[in-house]
N, C-alpha and C positions, 0 to 999 in steps of 0.2 A: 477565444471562441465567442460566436455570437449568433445570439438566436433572437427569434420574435415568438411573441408568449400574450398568449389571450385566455382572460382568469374571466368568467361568470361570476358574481359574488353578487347574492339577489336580486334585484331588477336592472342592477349596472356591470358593466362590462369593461375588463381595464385591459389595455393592451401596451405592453412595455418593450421596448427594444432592450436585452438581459445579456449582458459584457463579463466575460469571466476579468476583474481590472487586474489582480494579481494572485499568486500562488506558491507556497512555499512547502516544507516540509510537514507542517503540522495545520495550516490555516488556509483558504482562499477568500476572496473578495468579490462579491460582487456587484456590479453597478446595474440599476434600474432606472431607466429613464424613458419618461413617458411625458411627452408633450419637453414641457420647462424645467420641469420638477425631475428629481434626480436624489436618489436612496441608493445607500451601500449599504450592504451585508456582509456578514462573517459567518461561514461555517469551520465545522473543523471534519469535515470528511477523507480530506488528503493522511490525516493521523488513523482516523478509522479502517482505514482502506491499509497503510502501512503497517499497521496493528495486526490488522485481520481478524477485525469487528465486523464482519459483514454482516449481522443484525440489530446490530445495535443502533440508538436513533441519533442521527446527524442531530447537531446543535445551531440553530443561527441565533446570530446576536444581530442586532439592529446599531449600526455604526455612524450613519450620517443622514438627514434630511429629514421629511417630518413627512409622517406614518398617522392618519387620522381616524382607520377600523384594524385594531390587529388580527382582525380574525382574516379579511383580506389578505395580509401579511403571509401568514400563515397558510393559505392556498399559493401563495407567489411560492413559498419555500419550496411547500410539495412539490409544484409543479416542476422546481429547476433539479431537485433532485429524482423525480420522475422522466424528465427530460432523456432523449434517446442519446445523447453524449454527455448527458450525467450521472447515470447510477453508477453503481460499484461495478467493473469489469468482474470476471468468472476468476475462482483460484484457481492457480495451479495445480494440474494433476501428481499426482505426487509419483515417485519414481518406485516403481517396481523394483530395482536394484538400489538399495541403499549405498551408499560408499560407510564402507566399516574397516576399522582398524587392519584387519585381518588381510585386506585387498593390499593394503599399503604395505603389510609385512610380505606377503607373497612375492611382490615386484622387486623385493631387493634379492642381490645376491648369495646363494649358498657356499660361507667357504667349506665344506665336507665336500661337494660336486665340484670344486676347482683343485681340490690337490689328486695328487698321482697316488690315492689308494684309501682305503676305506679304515689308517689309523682310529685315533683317539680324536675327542674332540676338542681334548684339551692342548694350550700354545704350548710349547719349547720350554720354556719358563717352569711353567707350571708344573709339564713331565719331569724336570730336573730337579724340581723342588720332591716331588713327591717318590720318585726313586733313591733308595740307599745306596 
């Protein structure tokens, strides 16, 4: 994914070309490069999102290149997580029908409704043991 991102930060204006570089289970990467200069990041939003932390605050870490106001920084973060293909997608609606034990027991077959008549419940076995 790649976007263009224009950060105000007081009387100067930074515009970065923002490359999602990598992403795994728990981390992504991102690469900023503006002009020559070129900064990677780390979040860990991908663990947030799989957690189902959706209020909780993303974390960046600063990984490579050299960062000279962090409070700029720190508007670059907002921005990419504020970004329209970066926040947290919506959860799941949850299901009105739960799957519970009870479903799975009903699906199986009754042997009382398979034999030819409304005996005992008890096996062969069992009846001959307990007959004198």
């Amino acid at each position: 994914m790649r976007f263009h991102l224009t950060i105000t930060h007081g009387i100067y204006t930074f515009r970065f070309d923002v490359e999602l570089a990598g992403k795994d289970k728990h981390f992504e990467w991102w690469r900023l490069v503006a002009g020559d200069r070129v900064v990677r990041l780390q979040s860990n939003r991908p663990m947030l999102i799989a957690k189902g932390l959706k209020k909780m605050l993303v974390s960046w870490k600063f990984v490579k290149g050299e960062v000279k106001d962090k409070r700029a920084l720190a508007k670059v973060c907002k921005a990419i997580e504020n970004h329209p293909a970066g926040p947290f997608p919506p959860l799941p609606a949850p299901s009105p029908y739960p799957n519970l034990p009870v479903r799975m027991l009903l699906a199986q077959p009754n042997a009382r409704k398979e034999s030819n008549g409304g005996g005992s419940n008890l096996g062969k076995e069992e009846e001959n043991r307990l007959m004198p």
